[in-house]
TIKOLKE-628247 format. One record per residue (C-alpha): residue number from 1; residue in one letter; y, z, x. Coordinates in nm, 4 decimals. Layout:
% residues N
    i  aa        yy        zz        xx
  NUM   a         Y         Z         X
...
***
This chain:
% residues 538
    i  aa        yy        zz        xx
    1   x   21.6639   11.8798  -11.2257
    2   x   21.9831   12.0761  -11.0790
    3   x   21.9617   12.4402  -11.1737
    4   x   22.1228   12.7489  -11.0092
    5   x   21.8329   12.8969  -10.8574
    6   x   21.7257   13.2397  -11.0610
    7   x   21.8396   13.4957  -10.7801
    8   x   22.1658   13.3041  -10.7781
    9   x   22.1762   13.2420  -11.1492
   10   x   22.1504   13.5934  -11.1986
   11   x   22.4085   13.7285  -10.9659
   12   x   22.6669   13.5118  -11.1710
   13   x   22.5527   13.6967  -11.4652
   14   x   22.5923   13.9909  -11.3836
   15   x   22.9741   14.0453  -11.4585
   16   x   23.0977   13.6740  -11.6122
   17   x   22.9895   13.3654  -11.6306
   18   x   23.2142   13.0712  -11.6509
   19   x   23.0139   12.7656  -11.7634
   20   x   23.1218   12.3613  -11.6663
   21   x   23.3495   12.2310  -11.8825
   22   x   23.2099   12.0328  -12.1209
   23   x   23.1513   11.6925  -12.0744
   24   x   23.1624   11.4312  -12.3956
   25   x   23.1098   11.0870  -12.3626
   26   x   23.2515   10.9679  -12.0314
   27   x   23.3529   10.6195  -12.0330
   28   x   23.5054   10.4914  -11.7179
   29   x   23.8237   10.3168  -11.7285
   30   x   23.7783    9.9272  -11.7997
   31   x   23.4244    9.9446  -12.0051
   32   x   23.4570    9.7432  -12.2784
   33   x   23.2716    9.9427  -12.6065
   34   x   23.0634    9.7581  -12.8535
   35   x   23.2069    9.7077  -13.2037
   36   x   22.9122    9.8547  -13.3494
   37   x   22.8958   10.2676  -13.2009
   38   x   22.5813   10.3011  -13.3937
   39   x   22.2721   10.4093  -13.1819
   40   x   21.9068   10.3424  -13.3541
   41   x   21.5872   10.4966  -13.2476
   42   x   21.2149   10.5403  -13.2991
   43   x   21.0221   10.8873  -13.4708
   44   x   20.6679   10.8803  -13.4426
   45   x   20.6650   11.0605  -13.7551
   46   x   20.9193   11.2753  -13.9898
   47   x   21.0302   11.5949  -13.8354
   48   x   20.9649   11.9436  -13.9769
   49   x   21.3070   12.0325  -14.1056
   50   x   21.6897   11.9953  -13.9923
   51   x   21.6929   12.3862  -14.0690
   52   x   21.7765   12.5085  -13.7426
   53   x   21.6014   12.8632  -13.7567
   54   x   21.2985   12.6653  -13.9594
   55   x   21.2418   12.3483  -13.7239
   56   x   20.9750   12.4011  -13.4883
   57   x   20.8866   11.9853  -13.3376
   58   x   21.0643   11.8049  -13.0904
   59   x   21.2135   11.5381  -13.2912
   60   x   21.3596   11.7830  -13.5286
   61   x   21.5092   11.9582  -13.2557
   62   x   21.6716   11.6447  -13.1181
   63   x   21.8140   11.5877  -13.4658
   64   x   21.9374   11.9549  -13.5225
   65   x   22.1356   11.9291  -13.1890
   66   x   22.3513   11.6726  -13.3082
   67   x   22.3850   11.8419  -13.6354
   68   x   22.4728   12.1882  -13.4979
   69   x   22.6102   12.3204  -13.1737
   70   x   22.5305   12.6731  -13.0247
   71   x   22.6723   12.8783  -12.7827
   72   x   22.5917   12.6436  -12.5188
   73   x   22.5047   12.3144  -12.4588
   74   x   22.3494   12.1013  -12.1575
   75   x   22.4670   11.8138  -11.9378
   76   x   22.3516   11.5504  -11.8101
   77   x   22.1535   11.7263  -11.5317
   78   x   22.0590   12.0327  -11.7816
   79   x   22.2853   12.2629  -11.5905
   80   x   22.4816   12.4378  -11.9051
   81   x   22.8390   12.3833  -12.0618
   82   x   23.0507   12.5290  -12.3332
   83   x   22.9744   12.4755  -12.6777
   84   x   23.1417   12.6852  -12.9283
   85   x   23.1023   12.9700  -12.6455
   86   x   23.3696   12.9098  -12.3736
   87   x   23.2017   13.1914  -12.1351
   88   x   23.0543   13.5361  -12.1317
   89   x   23.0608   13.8487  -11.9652
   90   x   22.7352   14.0644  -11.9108
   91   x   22.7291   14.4517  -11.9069
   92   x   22.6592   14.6585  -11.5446
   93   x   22.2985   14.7328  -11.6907
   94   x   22.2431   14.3687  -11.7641
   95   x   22.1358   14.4289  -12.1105
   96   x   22.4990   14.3971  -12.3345
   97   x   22.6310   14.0074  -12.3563
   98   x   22.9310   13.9554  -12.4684
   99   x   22.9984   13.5944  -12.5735
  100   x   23.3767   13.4405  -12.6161
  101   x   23.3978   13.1731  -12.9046
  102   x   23.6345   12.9054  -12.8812
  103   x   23.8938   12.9217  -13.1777
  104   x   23.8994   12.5701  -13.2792
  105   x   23.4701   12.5452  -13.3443
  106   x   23.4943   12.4668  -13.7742
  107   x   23.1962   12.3868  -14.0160
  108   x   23.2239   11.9856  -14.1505
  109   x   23.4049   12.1420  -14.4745
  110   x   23.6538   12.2407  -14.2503
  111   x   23.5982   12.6149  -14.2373
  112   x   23.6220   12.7798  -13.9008
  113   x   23.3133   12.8777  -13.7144
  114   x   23.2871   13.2721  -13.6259
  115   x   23.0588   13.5138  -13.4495
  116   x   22.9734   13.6144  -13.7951
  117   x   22.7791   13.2688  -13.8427
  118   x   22.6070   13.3772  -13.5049
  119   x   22.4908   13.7136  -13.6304
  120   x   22.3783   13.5820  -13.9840
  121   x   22.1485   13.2965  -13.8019
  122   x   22.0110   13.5570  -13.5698
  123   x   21.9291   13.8273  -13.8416
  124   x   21.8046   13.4984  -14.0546
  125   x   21.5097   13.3923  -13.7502
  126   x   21.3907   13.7441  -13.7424
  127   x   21.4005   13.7929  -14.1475
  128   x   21.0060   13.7821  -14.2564
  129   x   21.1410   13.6806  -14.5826
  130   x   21.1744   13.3448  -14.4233
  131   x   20.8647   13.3347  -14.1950
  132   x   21.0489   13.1255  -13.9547
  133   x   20.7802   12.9769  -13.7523
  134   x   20.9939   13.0672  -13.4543
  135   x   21.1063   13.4178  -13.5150
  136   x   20.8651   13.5197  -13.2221
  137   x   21.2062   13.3595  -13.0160
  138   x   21.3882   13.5913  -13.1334
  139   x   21.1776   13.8917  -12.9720
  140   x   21.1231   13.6537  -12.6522
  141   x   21.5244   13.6705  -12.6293
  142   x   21.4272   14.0179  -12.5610
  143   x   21.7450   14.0613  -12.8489
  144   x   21.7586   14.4920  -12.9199
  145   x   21.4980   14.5501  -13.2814
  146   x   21.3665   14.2120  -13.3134
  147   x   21.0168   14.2863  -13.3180
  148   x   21.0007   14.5798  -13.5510
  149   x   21.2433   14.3475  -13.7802
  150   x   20.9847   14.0552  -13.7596
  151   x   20.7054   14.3233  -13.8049
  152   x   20.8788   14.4687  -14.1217
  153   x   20.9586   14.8003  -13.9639
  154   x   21.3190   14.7745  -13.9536
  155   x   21.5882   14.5956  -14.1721
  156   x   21.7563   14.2600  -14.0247
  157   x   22.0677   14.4631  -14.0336
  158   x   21.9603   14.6627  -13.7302
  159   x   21.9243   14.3406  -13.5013
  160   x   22.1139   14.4047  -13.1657
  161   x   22.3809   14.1431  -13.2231
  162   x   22.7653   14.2046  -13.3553
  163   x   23.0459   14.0378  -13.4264
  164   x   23.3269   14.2069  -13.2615
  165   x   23.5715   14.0026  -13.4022
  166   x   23.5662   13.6240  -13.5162
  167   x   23.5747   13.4751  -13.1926
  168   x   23.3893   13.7811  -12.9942
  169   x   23.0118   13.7745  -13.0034
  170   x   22.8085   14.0818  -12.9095
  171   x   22.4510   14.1032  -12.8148
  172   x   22.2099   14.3690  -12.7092
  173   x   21.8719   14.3595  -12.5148
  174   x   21.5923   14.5689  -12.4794
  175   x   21.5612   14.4808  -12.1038
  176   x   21.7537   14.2338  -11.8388
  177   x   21.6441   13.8736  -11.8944
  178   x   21.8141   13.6673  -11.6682
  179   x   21.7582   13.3798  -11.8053
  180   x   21.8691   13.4522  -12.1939
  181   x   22.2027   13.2350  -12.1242
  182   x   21.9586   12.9312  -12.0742
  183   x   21.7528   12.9899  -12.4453
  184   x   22.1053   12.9719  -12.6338
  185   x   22.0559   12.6026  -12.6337
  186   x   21.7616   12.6053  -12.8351
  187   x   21.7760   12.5037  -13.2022
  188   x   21.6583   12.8435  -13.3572
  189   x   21.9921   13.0540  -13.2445
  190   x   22.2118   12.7851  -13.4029
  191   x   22.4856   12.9156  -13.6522
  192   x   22.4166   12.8524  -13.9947
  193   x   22.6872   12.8928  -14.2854
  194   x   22.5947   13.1924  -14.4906
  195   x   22.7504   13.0862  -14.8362
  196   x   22.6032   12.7049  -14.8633
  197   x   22.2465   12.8640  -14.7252
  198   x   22.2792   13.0915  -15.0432
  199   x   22.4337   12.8488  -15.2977
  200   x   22.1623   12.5872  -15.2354
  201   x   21.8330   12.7850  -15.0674
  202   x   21.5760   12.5294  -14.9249
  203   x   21.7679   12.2407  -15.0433
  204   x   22.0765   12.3317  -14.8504
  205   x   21.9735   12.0943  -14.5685
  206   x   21.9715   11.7885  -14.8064
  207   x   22.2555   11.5131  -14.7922
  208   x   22.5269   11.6385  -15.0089
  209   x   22.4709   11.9953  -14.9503
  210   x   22.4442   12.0788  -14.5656
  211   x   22.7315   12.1903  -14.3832
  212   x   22.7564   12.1649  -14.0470
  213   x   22.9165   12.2506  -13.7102
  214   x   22.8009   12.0093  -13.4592
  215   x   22.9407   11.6495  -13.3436
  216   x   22.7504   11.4532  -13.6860
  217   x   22.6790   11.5502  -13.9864
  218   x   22.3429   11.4620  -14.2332
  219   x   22.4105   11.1171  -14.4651
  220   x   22.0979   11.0363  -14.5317
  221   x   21.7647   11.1443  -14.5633
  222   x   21.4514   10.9102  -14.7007
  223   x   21.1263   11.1466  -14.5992
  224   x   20.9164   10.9293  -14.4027
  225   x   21.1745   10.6445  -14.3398
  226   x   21.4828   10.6965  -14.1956
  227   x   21.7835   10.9430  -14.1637
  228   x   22.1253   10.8764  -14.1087
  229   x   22.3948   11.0928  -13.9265
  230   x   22.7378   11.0096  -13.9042
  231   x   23.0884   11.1348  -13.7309
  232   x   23.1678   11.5118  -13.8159
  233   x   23.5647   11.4502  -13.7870
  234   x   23.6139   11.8400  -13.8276
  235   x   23.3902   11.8629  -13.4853
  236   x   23.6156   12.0063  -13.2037
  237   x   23.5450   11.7579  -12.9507
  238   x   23.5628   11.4559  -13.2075
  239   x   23.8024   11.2863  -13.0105
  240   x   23.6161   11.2391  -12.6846
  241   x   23.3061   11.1149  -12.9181
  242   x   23.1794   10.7329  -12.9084
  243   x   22.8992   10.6750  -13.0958
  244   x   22.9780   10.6412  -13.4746
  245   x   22.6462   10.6553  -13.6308
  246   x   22.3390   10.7586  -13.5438
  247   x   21.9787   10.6407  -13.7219
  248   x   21.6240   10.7032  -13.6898
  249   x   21.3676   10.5357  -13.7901
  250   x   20.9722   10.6762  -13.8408
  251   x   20.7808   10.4034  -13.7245
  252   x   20.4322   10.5887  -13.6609
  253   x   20.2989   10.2749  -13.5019
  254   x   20.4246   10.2452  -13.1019
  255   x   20.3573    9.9062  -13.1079
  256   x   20.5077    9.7891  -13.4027
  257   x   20.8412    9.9972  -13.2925
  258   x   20.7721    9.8061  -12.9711
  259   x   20.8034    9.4931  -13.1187
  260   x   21.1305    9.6119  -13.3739
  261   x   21.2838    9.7182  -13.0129
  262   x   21.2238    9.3740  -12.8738
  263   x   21.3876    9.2119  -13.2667
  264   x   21.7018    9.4481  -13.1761
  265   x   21.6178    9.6778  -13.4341
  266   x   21.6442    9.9622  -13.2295
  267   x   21.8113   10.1148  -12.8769
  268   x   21.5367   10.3158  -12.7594
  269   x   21.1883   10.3408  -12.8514
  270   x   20.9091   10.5022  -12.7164
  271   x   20.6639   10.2930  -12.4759
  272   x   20.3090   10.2337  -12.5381
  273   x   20.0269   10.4238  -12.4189
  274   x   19.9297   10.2516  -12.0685
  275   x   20.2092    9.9782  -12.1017
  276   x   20.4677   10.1106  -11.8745
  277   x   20.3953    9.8803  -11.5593
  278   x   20.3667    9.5729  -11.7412
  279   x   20.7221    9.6726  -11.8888
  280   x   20.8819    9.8018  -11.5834
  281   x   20.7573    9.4334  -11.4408
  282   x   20.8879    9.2922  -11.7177
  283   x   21.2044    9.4370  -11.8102
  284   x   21.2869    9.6868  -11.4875
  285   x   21.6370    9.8045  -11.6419
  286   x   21.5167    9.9344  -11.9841
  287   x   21.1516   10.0794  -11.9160
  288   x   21.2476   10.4053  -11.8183
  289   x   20.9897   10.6750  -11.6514
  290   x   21.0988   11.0179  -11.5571
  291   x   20.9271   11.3422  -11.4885
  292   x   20.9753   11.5857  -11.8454
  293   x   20.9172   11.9829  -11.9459
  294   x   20.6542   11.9027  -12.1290
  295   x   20.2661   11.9696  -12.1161
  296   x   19.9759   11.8123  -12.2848
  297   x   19.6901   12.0343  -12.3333
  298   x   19.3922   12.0705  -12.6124
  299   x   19.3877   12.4513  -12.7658
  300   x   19.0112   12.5768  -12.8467
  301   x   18.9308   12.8324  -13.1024
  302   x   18.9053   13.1638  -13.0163
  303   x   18.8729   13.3075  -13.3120
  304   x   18.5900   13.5689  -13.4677
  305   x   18.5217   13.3183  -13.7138
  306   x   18.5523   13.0234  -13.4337
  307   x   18.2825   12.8292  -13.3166
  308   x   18.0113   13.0709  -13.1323
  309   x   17.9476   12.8273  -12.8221
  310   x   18.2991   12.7834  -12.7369
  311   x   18.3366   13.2101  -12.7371
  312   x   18.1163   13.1371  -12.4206
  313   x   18.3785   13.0754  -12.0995
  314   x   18.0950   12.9100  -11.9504
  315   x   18.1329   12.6572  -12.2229
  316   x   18.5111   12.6135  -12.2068
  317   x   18.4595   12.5924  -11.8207
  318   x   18.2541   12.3421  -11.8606
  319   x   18.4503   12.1152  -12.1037
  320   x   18.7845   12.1622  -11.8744
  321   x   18.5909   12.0655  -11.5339
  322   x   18.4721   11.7479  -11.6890
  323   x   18.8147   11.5851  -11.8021
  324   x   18.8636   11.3481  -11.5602
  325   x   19.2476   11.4127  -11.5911
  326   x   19.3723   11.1608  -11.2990
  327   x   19.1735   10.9050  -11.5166
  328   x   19.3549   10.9682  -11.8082
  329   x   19.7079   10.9602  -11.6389
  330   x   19.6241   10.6804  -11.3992
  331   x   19.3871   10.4310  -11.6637
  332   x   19.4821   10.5533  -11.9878
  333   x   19.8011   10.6316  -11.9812
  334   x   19.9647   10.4549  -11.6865
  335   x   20.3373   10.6036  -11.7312
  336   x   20.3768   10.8625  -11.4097
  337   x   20.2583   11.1557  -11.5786
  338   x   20.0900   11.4211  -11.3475
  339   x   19.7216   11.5826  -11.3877
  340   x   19.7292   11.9471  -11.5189
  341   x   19.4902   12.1893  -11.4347
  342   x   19.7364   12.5086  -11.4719
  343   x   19.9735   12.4905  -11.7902
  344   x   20.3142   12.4992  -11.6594
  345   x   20.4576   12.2110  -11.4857
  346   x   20.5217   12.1830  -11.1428
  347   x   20.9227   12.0564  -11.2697
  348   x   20.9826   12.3690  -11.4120
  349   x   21.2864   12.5306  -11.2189
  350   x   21.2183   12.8094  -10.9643
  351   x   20.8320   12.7467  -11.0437
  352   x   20.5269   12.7240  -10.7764
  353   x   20.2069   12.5668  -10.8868
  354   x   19.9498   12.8017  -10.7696
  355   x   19.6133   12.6959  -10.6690
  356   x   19.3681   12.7398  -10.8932
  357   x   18.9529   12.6205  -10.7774
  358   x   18.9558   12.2803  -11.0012
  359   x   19.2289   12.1151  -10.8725
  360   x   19.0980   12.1112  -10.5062
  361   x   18.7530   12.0055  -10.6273
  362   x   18.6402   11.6372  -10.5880
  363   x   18.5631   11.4810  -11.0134
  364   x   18.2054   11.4594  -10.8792
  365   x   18.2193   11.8299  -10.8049
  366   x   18.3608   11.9594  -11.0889
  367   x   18.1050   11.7137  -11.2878
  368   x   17.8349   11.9025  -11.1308
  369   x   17.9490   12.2606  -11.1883
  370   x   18.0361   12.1881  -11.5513
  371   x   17.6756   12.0331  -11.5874
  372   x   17.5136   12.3532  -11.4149
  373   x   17.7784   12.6095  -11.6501
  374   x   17.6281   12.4251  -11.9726
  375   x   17.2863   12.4908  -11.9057
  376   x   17.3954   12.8125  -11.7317
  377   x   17.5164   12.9301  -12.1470
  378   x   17.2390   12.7852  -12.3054
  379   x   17.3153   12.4300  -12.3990
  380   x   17.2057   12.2301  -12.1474
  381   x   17.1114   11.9603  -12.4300
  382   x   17.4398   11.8681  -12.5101
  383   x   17.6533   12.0115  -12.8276
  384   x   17.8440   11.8722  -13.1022
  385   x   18.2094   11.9496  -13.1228
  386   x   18.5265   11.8440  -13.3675
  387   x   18.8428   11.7523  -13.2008
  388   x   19.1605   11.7686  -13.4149
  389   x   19.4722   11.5283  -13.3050
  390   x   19.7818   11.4159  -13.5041
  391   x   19.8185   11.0799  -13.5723
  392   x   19.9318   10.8410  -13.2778
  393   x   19.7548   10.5250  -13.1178
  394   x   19.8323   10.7511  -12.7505
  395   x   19.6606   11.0716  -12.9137
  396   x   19.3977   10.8832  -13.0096
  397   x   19.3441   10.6776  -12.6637
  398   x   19.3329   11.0138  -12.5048
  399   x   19.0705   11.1881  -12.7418
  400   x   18.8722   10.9070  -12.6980
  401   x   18.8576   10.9033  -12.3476
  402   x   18.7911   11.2465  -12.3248
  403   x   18.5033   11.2424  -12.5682
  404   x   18.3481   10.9503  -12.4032
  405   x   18.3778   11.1766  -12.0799
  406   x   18.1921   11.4761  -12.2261
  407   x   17.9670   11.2766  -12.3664
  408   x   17.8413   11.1503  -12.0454
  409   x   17.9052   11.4279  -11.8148
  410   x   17.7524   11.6638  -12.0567
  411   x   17.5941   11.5243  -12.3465
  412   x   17.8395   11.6651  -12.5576
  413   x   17.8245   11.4629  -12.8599
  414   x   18.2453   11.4664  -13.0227
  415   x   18.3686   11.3947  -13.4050
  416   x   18.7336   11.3076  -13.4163
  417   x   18.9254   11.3710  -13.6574
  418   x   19.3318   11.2874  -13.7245
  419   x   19.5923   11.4154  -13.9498
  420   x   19.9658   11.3271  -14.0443
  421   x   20.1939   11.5437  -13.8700
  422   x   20.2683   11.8243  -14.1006
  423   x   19.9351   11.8498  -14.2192
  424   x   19.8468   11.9023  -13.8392
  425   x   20.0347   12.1671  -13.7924
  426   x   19.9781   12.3541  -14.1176
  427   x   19.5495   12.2805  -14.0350
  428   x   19.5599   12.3820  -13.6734
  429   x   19.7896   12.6728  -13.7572
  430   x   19.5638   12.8109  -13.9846
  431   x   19.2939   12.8256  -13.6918
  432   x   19.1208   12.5649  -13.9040
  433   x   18.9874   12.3554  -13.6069
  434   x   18.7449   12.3623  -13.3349
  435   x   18.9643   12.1724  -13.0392
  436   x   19.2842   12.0972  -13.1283
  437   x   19.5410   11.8614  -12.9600
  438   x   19.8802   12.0013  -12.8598
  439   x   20.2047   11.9836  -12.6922
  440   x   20.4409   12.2209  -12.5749
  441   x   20.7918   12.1239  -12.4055
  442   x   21.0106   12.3732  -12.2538
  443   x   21.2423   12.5820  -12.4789
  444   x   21.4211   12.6540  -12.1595
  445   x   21.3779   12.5754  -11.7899
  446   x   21.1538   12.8926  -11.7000
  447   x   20.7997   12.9213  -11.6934
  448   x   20.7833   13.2274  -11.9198
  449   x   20.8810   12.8864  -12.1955
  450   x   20.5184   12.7947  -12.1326
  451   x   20.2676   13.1293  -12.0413
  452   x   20.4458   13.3233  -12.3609
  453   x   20.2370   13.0801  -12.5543
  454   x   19.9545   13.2896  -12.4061
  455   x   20.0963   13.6121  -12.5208
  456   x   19.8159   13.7660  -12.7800
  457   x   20.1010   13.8026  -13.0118
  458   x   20.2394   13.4221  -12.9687
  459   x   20.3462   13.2445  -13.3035
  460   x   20.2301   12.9340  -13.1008
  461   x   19.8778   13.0485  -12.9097
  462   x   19.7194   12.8594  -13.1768
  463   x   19.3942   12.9209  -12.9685
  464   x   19.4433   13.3143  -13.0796
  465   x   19.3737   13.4073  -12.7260
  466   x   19.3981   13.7838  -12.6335
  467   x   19.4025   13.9062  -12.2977
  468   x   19.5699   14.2314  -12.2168
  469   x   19.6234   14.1848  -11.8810
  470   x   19.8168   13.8595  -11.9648
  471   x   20.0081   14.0940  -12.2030
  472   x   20.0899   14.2969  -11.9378
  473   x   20.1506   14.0788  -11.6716
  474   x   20.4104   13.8672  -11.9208
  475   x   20.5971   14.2050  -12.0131
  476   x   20.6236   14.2671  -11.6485
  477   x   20.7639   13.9708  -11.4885
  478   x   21.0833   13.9368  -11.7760
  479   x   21.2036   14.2269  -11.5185
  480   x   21.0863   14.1386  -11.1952
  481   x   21.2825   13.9901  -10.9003
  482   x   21.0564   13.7701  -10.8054
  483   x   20.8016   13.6746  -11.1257
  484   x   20.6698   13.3877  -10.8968
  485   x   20.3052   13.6120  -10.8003
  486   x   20.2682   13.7237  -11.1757
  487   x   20.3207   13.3996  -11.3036
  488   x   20.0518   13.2869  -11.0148
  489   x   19.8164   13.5438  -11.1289
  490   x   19.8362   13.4537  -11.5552
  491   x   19.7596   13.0751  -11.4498
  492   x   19.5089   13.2090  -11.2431
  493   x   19.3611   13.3880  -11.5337
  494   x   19.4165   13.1177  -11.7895
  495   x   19.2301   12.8792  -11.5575
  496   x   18.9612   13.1309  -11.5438
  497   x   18.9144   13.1659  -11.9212
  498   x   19.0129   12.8501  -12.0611
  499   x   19.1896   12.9208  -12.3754
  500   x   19.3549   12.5989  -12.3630
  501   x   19.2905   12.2463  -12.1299
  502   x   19.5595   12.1743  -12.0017
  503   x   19.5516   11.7842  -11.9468
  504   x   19.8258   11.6318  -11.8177
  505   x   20.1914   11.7362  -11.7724
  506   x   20.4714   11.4942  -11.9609
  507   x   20.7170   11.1945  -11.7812
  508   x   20.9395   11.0820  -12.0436
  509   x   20.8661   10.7164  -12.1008
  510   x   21.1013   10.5035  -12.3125
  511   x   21.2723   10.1372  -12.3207
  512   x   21.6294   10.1961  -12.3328
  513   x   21.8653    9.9383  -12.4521
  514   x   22.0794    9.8620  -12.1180
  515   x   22.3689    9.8635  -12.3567
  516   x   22.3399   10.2651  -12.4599
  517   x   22.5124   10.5063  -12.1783
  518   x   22.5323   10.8081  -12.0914
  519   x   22.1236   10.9323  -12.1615
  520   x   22.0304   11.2408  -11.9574
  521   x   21.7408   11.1246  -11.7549
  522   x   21.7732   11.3704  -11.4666
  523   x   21.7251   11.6532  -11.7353
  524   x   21.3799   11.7597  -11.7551
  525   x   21.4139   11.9291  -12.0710
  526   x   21.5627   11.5982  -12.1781
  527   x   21.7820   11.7569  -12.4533
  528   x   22.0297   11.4739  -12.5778
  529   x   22.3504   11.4728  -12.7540
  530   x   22.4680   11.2027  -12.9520
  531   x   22.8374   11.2506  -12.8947
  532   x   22.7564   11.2094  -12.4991
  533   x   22.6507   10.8662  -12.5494
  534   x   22.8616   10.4991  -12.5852
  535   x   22.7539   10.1414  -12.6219
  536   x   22.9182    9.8634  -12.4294
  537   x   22.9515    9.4918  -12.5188
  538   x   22.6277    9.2654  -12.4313
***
């Protein structure tokens, strides 16, 4: 992925920033467009919310985007454009932002878009009255009183952001980050508008109701099923916009949305778990493989009330070293996706994998040290363990796998258990599991997006893992010139005391309809905008 690298990034923002102009669907002279501007595509299951300071999945997020627009967007290669910020200027001290709003950003009822909107979302993530399940963001943003606001020490009112005027944004940090352009693109520091939010409360995101400010607006919504988004004519950049329509479809079976690709039922779907050669063979212009932000990793409970053998490190040791993890990416799952034995991904910008002991050992080696580590703690006669995934044939593949792998390296005998999505996240949030499958994909291209999950006061280390030298060693490198060692030294430490098992880290892998332009497949974060895309004739 093309980024500015950080020393560079953060020279630019150190007086003004001036980002690329934006770039809407590009259609080169002579294409001939499809009739039919509506692009279909697969959910694996129904997303969280379209609320953008309440969704907290991926597929929610990707709907949310086209809904609303924040200060910035991405292009094609993730490097950042204008969305309804045109630029920004950034104080001597590197902790005052000062955001320019372009004057012709307006809601879908027509109403214009102002910093105000800005400062209301912002106040609205950090508000405990809504328990945002991402307000933690808000304090990661490093933004001036967000944590005592999310801890109930302070009102929202006293949040470090301002609205100078309608079209001049103001925001205050505690300390540099120079990165905090980059997290304006994620879904929880959307605007919201203030009056429809209060006419209609939760059910101001239904059909009918919502208002609002990005490229489509919400038509439809059957939970479980499908829902529709259509052309928001009051969007700024409507002209340069292709696509008319835009539908998904929850289909939570990958082969049966396979097979509904195939019937031209949909433009992109998601491929199979270990059927990407056999596709690429097969169809070499629409099975698609590319390296994304994303890592796959299984969280264990570290609770008081968790499981006693897996408070033993020995124990977690034990279960990491025997997951044969170039098995699973190389038999199971067959789609370029690369081992993980640290938890951020070696495609993370301005990242260096450091080495940690496992990933130089042979399988047979680490087999044999996670054998002698499970007698070492006691239980060298095997245990019996629950493992918690969401729904999904590839989940499910994987957790199999990996118990069968246990089970024979270390007579670990595994239940496995699956639950619909929401239910998932509600169980494993409530620390309600043993070993619980997750997923975490980049909130922004910086590796403090993935070890902040390790942060003792996380709303995501669903492990509850507490370390205070990670603590420290987090707090630290949001300053530092160079956070490169730190971040060596917390994957160095998470490696040692196996919180989570990290597995394998993502590659995007999806059959794209040949006829469907303009997807951003060098973008690791692989954040997609509707209005960016176009169909051509077959």
């Amino acid at each position: 992925m093309t980024k500015l690298p950080r020393i560079l990034f953060a020279g630019l923002l150190a007086s003004s920033m001036l980002v690329t102009p934006t770039l809407a669907a590009n259609v080169p002279d002579g294409t001939k467009l499809a009739d039919d501007q509506t692009f279909t595509y697969r959910l694996l299951d129904e997303f969280t919310s379209v609320d953008p300071q309440v969704v907290e999945d991926l597929s929610g997020s990707d709907i949310v985007r086209d809904l609303f627009e924040g200060l910035y967007n991405q292009d094609a290669d993730g490097n950042l454009v204008p969305g309804v910020a045109l630029s920004h200027d950034v104080s001597a001290d590197k902790k005052t932002y000062t955001f320019h709003l372009r004057p012709e950003a307006k809601w879908s009822n027509g109403e214009p878009v102002t910093a105000g909107d800005f400062v209301y979302a912002w106040r609205r993530l950090v508000d405990p009255e809504l328990g945002s399940p991402y307000s933690w963001f808000g304090e990661l943003m490093s933004i001036e009183n967000a944590g005592d606001i999310i801890a109930g020490k302070k009102p929202k009112e006293e949040l470090g952001v301002k609205a100078v005027d309608d079209h001049t944004l103001e925001v205050h940090l505690t300390t540099p980050l120079p990165y905090f352009p980059l997290m304006t693109t994620h879904a929880s520091t959307f605007p919201v508008p203030q009056a429809v939010v209060e006419k209609f409360g939760a059910d101001w995101t239904k059909p009918g109701n919502i208002v609002s400010n990005g490229a489509y607006v919400l038509t439809e919504h059957i939970p479980n099923e499908r829902s529709v988004r259509e052309r928001n004519p009051n969007y700024w950049d409507n002209e340069h916009t292709v696509i008319d329509k835009v539908v998904a479809l929850v289909i939570n079976d990958e082969n049966v949305a396979l097979t509904r690709y195939f019937a031209g039922e949909l433009d992109r779907t998601d491929i199979p778990t270990g059927q990407y050669p056999k596709l690429k063979a097969e169809y070499p212009k629409e099975a698609i493989s590319a390296p994304q932000l994303c890592s796959y990793y299984y969280n264990i409970n570290l609770r008081e009330n968790g499981p006693k053998p897996l408070q033993d490190v020995r124990v977690r040791q034990a279960l990491s070293l025997a997951v044969d993890r170039d098995t699973i990416v190389d038999k199971v799952l067959k789609g370029g996706q690369f081992p993980a034995y640290t938890f951020t991904p070696a495609a993370t910008a301005g990242f260096t994998v450091p080495d940690v002991a496992a990933a130089s050992m042979t399988q047979e080696e680490r087999n044999a040290k996670a054998k002698q580590l499970l007698a070492d703690a006691g239980y060298g006669d095997g245990l019996n363990l629950k493992l918690l995934y969401n729904t999904s044939e590839g989940h499910k593949k994987i957790a199999i796998a990996i118990s069968q792998m246990w089970k024979t390296t270390l007579g670990v005998n595994v239940e496995l258990a699956n639950q619909e999505w929401k239910t998932f996240l509600t169980t494993r949030g409530n620390g309600d599991f043993e070993i619980a499958r997750a997923g975490w994909c980049g909130d922004y291209n910086e590796a403090s997006t993935f070890l902040d999950l390790m942060n003792s006061q996380s709303g995501y280390n669903d492990s509850k893992y507490n370390n205070p030298k990670v603590d420290e060693l987090l707090a630290e490198a949001k300053t530092a010139d160079d956070p490169q060692p730190l971040y060596t030294e917390i994957e160095q430490i998470i490696a040692r005391d196996v919180p989570i098992i990290p597995i394998y880290h993502y590659s995007i892998n999806m059959m794209l309809k040949p006829t469907l332009h303009g997807w951003p497949i060098n973008n690791v974060e692989q954040n997609w905008y509707s209005k960016d895309f176009y169909k051509t004739a077959e």
